[in-house]
Backbone as numpy.savetxt, mean C-alpha at the origin, in Angstrom:
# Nx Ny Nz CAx CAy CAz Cx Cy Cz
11.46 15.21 10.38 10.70 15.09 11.61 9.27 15.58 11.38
8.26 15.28 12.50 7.49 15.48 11.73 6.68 16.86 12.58
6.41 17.64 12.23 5.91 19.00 12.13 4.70 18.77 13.69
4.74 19.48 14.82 3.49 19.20 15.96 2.81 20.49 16.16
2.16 20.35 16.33 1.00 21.88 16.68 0.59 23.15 16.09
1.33 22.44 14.57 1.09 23.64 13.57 -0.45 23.81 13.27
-1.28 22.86 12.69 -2.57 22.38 12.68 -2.85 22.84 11.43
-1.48 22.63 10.12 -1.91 22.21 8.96 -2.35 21.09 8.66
-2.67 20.85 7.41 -3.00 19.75 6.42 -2.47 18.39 6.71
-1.10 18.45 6.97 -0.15 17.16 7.20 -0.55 16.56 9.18
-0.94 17.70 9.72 -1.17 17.18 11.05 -2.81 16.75 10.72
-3.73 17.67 10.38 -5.46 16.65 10.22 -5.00 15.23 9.52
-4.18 14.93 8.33 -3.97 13.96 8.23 -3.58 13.01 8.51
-2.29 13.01 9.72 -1.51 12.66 10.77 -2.93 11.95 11.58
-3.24 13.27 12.04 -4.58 12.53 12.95 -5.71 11.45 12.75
-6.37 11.85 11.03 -7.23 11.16 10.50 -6.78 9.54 10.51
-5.57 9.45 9.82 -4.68 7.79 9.52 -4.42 7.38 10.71
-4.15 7.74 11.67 -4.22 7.27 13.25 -5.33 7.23 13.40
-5.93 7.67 13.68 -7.52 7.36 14.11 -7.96 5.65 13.55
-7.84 5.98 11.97 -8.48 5.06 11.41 -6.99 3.37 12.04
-6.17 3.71 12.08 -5.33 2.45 11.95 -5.60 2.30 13.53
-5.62 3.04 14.71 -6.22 2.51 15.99 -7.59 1.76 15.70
-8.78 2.68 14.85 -10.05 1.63 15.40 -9.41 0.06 14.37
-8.51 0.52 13.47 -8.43 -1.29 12.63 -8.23 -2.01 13.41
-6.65 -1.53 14.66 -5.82 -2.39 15.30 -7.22 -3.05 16.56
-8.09 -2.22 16.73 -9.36 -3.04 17.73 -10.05 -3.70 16.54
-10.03 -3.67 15.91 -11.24 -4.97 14.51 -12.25 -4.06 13.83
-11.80 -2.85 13.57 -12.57 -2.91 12.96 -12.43 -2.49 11.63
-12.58 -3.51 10.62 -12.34 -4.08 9.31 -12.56 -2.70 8.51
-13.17 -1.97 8.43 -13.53 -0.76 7.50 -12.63 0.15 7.93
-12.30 0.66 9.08 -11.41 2.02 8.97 -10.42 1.07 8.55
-9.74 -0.05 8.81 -8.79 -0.35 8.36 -8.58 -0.04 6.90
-9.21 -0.89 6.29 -9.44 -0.75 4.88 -8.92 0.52 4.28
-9.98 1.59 5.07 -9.88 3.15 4.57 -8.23 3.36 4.93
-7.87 3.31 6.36 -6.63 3.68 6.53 -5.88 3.31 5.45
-5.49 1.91 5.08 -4.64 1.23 3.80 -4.68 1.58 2.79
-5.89 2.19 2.29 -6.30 3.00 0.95 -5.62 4.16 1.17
-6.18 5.21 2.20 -5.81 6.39 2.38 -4.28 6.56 2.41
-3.45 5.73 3.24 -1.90 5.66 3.21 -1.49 5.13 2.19
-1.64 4.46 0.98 -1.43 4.37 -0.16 -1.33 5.43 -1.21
-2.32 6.13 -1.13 -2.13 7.53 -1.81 -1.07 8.42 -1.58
-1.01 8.55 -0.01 0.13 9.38 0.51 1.37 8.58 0.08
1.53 7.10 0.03 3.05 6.82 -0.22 3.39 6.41 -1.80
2.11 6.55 -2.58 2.33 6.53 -3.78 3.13 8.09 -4.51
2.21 9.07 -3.51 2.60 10.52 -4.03 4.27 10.86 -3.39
4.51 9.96 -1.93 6.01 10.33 -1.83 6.88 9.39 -2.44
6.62 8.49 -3.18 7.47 7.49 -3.63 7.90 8.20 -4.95
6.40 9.09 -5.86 6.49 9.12 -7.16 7.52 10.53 -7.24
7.28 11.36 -6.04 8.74 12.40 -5.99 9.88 11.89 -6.31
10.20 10.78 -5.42 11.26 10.55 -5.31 11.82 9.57 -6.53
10.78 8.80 -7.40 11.09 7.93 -8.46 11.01 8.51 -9.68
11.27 9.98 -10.10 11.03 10.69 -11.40 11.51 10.03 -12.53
12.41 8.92 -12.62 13.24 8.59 -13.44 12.96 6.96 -13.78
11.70 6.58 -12.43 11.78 5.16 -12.60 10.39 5.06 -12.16
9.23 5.57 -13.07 7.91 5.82 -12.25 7.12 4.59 -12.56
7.64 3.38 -12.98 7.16 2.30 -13.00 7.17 1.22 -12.17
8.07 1.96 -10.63 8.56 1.17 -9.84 7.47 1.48 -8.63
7.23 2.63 -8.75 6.19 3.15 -7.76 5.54 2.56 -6.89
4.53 1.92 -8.10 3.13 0.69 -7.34 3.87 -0.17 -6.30
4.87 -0.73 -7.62 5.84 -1.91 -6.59 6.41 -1.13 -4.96
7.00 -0.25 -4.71 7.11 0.43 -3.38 6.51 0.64 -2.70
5.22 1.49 -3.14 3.67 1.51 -2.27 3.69 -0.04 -1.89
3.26 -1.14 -2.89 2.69 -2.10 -2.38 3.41 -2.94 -0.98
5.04 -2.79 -1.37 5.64 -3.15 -0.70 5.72 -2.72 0.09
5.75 -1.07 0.89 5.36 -0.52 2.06 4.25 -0.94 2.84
2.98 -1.06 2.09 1.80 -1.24 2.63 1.77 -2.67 3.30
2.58 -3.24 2.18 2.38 -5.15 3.21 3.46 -4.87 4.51
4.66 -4.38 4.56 5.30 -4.10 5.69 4.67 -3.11 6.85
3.70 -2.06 6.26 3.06 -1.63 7.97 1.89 -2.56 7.82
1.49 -3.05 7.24 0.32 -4.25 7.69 1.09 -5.20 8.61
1.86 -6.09 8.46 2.79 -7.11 8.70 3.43 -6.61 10.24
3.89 -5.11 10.07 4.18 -5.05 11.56 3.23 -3.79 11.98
2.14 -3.64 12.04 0.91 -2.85 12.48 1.19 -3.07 14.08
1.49 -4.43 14.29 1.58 -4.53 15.83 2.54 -3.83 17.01
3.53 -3.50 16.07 4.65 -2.32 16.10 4.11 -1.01 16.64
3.56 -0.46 15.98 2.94 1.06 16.47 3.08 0.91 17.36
3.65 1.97 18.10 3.27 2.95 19.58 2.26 3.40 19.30
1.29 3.77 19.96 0.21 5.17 19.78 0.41 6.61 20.36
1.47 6.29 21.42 2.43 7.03 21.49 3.30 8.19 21.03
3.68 7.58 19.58 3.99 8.34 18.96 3.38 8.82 17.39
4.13 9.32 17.04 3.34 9.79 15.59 3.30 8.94 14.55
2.23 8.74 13.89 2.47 7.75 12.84 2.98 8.02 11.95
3.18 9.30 11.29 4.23 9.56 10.48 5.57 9.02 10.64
6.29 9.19 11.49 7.29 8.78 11.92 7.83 7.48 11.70
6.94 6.75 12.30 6.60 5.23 11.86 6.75 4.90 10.61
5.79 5.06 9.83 5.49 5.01 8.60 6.83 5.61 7.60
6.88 6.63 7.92 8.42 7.34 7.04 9.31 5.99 7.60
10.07 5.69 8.88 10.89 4.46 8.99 10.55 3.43 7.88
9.39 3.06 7.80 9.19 1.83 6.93 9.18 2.03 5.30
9.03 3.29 5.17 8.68 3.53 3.76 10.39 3.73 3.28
10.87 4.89 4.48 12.41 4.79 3.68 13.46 3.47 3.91
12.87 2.38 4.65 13.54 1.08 4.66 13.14 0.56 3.17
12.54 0.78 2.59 12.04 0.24 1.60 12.79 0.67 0.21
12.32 2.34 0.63 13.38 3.17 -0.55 14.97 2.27 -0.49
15.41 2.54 0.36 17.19 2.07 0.39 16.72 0.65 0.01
16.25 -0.65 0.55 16.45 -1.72 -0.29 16.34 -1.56 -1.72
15.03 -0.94 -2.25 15.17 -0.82 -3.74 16.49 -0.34 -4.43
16.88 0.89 -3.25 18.20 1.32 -4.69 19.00 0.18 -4.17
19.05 -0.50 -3.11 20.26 -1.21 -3.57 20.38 -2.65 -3.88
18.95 -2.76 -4.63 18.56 -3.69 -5.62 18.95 -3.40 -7.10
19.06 -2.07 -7.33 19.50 -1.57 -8.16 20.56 -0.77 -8.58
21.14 -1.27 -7.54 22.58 -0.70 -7.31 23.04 0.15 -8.06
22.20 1.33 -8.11 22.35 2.62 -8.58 21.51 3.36 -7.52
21.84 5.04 -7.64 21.44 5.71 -6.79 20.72 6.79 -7.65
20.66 6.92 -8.91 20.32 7.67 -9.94 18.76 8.26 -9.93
17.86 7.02 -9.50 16.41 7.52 -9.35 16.09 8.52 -8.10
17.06 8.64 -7.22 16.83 9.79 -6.05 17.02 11.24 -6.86
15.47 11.83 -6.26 15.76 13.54 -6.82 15.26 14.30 -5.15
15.05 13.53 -4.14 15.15 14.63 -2.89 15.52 13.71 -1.66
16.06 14.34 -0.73 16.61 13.41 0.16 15.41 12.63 0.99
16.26 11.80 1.57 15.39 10.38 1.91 14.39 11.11 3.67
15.06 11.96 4.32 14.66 12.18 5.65 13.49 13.56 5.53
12.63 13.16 4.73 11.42 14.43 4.77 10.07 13.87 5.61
10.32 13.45 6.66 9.36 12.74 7.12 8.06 13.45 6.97
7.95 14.54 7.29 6.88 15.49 7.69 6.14 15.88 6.11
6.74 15.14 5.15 6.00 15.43 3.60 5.97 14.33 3.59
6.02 13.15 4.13 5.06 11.88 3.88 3.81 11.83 3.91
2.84 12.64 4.65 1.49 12.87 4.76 1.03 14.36 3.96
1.80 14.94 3.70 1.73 16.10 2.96 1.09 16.11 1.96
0.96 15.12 1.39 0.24 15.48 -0.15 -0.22 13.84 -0.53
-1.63 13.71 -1.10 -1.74 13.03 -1.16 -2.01 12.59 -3.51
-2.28 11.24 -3.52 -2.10 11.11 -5.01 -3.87 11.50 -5.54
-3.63 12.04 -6.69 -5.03 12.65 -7.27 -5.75 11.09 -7.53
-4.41 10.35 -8.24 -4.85 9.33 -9.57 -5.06 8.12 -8.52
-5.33 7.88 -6.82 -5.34 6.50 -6.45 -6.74 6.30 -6.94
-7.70 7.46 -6.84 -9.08 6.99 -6.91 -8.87 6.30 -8.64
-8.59 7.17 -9.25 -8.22 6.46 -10.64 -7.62 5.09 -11.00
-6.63 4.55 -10.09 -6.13 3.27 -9.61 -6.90 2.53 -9.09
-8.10 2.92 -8.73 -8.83 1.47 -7.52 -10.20 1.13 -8.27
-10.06 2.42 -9.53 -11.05 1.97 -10.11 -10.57 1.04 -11.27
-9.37 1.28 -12.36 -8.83 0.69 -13.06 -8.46 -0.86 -12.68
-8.40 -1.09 -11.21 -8.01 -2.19 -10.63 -9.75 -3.11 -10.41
-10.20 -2.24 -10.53 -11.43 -3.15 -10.02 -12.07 -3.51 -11.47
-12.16 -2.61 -12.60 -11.99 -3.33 -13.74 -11.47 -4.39 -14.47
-10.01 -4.25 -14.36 -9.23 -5.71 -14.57 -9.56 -7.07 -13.59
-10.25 -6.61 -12.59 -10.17 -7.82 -11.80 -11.58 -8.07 -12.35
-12.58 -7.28 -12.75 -13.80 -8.16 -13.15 -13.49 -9.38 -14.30
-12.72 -8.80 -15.07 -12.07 -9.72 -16.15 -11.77 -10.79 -15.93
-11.50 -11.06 -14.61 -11.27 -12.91 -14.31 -12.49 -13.44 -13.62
-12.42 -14.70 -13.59 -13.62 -15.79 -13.26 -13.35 -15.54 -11.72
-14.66 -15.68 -10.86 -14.55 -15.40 -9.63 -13.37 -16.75 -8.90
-12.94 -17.77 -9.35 -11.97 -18.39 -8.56 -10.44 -17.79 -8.41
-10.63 -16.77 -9.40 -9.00 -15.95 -9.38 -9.12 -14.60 -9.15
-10.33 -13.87 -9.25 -10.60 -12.16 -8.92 -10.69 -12.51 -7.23
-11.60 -13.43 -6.22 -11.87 -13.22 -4.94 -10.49 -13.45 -4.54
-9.61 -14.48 -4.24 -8.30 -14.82 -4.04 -7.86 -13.31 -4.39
-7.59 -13.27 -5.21 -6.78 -11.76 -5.29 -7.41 -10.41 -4.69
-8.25 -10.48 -4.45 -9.25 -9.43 -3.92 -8.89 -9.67 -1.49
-9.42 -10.56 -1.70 -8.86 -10.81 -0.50 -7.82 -10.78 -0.04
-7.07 -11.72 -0.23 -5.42 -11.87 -0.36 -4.40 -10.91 -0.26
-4.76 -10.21 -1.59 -3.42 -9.16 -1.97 -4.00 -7.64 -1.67
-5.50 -7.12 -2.31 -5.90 -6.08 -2.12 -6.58 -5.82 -0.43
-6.66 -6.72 0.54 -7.53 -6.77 1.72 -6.56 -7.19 2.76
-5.41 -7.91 2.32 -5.01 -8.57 3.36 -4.86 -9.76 4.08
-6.05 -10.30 3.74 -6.41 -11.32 4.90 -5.41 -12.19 4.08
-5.36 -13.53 5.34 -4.33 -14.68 5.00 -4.81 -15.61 3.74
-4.49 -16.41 3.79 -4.99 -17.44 2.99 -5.76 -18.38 3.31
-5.28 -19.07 4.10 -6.67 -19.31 5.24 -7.96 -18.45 5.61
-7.64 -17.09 5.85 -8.95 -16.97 6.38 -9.90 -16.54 5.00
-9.22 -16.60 3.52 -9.81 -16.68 2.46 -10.24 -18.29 1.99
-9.82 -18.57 2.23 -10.10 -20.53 1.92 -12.10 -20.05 2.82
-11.62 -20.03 3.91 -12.83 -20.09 4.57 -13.85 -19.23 4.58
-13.58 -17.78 4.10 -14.84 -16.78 3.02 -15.21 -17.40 2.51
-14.44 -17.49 0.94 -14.86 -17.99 -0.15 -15.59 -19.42 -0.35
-15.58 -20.42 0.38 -15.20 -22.16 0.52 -14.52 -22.77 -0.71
-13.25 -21.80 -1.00 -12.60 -22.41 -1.77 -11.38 -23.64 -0.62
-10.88 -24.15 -1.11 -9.49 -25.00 -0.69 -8.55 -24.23 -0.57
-7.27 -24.20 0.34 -6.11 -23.23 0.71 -5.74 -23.43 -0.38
-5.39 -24.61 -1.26 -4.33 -24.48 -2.74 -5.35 -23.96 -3.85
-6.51 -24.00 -3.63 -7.42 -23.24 -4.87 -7.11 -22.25 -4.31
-7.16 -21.17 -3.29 -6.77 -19.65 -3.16 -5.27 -19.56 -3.79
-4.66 -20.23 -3.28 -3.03 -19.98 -3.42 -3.35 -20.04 -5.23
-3.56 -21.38 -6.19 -3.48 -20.93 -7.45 -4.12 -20.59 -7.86
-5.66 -19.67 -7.38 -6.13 -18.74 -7.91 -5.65 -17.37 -7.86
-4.83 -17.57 -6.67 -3.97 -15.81 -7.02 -2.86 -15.58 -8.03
-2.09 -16.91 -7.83 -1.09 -17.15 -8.66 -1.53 -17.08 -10.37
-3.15 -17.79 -10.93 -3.47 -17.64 -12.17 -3.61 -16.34 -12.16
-4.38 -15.92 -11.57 -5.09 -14.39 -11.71 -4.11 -13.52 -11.83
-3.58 -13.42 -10.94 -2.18 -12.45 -11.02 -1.50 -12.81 -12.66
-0.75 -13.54 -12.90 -0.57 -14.23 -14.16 -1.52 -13.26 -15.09
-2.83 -13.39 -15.66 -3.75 -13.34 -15.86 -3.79 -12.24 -16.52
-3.45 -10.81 -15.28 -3.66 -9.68 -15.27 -2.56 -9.63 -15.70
-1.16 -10.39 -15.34 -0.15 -9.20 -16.09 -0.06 -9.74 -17.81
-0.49 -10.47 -17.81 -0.64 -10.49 -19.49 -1.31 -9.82 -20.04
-2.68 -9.48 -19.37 -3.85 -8.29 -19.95 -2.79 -7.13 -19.93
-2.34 -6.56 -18.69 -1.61 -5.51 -19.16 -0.62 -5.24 -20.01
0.34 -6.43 -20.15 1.41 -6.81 -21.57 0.53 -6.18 -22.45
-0.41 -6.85 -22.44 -1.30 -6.79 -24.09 -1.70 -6.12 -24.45
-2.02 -4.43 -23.50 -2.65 -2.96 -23.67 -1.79 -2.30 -24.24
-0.26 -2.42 -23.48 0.93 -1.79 -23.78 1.26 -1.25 -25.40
């Protein structure tokens, strides 16, 4: 549950990520942004607790959290706490994975710590968004913007067709090359 009127660390943060995901849910494109960044860190750092054994799965969980409170953003109460929220979606996520993997082996703390979902955030995202913005210079702008928009921003595909003036199937297989693209660059560092 998540911790009220203590007026540690986990509640300014509580407050800050609300703040920012209310002014997104009115349009405005930058706190959003920040919010999605900022809650990425936090669910990278509670995912990577909980994945000690499988820390390659991580990104994949974050990412997959992050497209599910994007996807149902419209959900929020304001009402209530966003932690709360957010822990629902993040540990819907945890349980599909293990039981994609139908093992239970990568759990090292139980699933209901809601109130350490905002608790701590990751040192290395800033390290991640920069490493990410490197690899993406590496592709030709018909497969870095598509992916930049798309996957790192959000927006649909459509409303990237119409940024960029690429065609809906030039976005679609410019994410699809690019993506491609990148995971071979990373094969190839390994």
């Amino acid at each position: 549950m998540q911790r009220t009127g203590m007026g540690g660390p986990a509640d300014a943060t509580e407050q800050r990520l609300r703040d920012a995901l209310l002014r997104g849910l009115a349009g405005e494109t930058v706190a959003y942004h920040g919010f999605l960044g900022d809650l990425g860190a936090h669910l990278r750092a509670y995912f990577r607790k909980r994945l000690t054994r499988a820390p390659d799965e991580v990104e994949d969980l974050v990412q997959e959290t992050l497209l599910a409170v994007h996807n149902q953003r419209h959900t929020y109460d304001p009402g209530q706490p966003l932690t709360a929220w957010v822990h629902a979606i993040a540990k819907y996520k945890f349980v599909d994975y293990l039981r994609r993997r139908a093992r239970g082996a990568a759990i090292t703390d139980p699933l209901d710590d809601a109130h350490e979902l905002l608790a701590a955030s990751d040192g290395d995202a800033s390290e991640a968004r920069r490493d990410l913005a490197q690899l993406l210079q590496l592709l030709p702008e018909r497969q870095r913007l598509p992916i930049l928009h798309v996957k790192i921003e959000g927006l649909s595909v459509l409303e990237t067709a119409r940024l960029t003036g690429l065609s809906v199937s030039a976005v679609k297989i410019g994410v699809h090359r690019g993506l491609k693209a990148l995971a071979a660059k990373i094969r190839s560092e390994r």
